[in-house]
C-alpha positions in Angstrom: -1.7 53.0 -243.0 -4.1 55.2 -244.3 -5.4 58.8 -243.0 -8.8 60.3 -244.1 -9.8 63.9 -243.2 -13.1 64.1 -241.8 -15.4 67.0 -240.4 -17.3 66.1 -237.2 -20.6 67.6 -236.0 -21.7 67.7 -232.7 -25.5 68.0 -232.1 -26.0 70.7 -229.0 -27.5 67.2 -226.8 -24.1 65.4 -227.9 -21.3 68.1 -228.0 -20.0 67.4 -224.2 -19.4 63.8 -224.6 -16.5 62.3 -224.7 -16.5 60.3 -228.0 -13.6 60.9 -229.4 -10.6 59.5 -227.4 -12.6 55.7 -227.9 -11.4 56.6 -231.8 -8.3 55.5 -230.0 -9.0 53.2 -227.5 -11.1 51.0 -229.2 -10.2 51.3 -232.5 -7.0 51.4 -232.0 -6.9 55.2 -234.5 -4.1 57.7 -234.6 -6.7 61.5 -234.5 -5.2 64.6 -235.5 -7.2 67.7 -234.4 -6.7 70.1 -237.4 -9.2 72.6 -236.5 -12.3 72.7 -234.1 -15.2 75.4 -233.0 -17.6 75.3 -230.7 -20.5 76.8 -230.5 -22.2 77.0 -227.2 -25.4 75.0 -226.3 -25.9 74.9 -230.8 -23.2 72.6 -232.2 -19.5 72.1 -232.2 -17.3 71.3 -235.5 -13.9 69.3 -235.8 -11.8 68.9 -238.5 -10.2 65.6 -238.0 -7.4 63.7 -239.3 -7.9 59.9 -238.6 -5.1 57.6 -239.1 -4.9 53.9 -239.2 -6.1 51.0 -241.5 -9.5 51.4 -243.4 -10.9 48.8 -241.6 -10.8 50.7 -238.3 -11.4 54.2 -239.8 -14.9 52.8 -241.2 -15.7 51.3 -237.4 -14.7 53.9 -235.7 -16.6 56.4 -238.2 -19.7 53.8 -237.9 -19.1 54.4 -233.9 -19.6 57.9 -234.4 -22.5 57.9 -236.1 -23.9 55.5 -233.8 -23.6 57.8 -231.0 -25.5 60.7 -233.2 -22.2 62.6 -234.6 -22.8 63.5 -238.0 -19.5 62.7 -240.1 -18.5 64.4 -243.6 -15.8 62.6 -245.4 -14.0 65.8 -246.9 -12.7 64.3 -250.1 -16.7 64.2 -251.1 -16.7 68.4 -250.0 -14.0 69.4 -251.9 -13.6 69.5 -255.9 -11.8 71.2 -258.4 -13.6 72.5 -261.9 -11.1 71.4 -264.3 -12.9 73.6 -267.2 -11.9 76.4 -265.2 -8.3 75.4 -263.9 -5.8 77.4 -266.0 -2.7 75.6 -264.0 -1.5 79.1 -263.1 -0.4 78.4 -259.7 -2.1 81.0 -258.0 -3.2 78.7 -255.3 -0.4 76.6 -254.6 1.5 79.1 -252.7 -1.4 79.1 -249.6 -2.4 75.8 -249.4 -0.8 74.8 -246.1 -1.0 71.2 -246.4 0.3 70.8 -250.1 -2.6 69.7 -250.9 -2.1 71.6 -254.6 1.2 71.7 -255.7 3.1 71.9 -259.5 4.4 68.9 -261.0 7.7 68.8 -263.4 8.1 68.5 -266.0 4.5 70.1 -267.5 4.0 72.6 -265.2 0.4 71.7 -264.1 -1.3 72.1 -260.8 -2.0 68.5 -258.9 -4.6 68.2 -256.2 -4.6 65.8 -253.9 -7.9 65.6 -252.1 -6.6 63.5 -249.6 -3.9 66.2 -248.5 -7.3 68.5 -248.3 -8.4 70.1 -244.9 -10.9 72.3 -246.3 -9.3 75.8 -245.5 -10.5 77.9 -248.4 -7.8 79.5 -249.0 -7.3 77.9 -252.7 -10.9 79.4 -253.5 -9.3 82.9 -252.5 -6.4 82.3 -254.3 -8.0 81.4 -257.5 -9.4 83.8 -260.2 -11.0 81.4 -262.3 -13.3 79.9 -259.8 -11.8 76.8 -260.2 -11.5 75.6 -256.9 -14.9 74.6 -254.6 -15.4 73.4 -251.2 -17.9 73.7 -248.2 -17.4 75.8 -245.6 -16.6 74.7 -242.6 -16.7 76.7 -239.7 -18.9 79.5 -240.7 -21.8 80.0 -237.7 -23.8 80.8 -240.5 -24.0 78.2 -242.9 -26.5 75.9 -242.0 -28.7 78.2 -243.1 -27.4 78.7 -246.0 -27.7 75.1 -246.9 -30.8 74.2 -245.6 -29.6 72.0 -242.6 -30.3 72.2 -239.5 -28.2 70.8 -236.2 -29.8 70.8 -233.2 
């Protein structure tokens, strides 16, 4: 079985479907909702934890975007700078999911993307800069970036 973290966007003329319990029914998924914000009559975000084999994960995603939800695979938003990692730990402590943790017996910091769910809290955490992601659930950020969701 494999899971895949994936941030959901929900157009304003799409946020009140009901999409996502099909994940299940017809694609016979296992979702975990990690986080989720809605924005009224703009957009609404969920972080989503799919589960099941990559066969179905890529229809139901393909589903999705077939009904106009915009889906970001998070293992492409998240990265690590490896010039800048130092291996001091720092961030290990906050990352809720494990996601970074030390290894034995060199002492190094390991990411996982997979374990990822985007918090930010690494970036926080780290005074090298090492650690980059997107952000998420900020109201503001689409204009940052240049995108729009209407």
């Amino acid at each position: 079985m494999k899971s895949d973290n994936v941030l959901l966007i929900f157009k304003s003329n799409i946020m009140y479907k009901p999409v996502i319990y099909r994940l299940a029914r017809d694609f016979d998924l296992i979702f975990n909702i990690l986080e989720a914000k809605i924005l009224p009559r703009r957009e609404g975000r969920i972080l989503l934890e799919l589960r099941g084999d990559q066969g179905q994960i890529d229809q139901g995603i393909k589903f999705l975007e077939e009904h106009e939800v915009v889906v970001e695979r998070l293992a492409d938003k998240v990265w690590r700078e490896e010039d800048r990692c130092v291996h001091c730990g720092a961030c290990t402590g906050l990352c809720p999911t494990h996601a970074l943790s030390i290894t034995s017996p060199n002492m190094r910091v390991a990411f996982d993307v997979t374990k990822c769910v985007a918090c930010g809290m690494c970036g926080l955490a780290c005074p090298f800069g090492a650690m980059r992601d997107i952000t998420l659930f900020d109201p503001f950020a689409e204009g940052r970036t240049g995108q729009q969701y209407q």
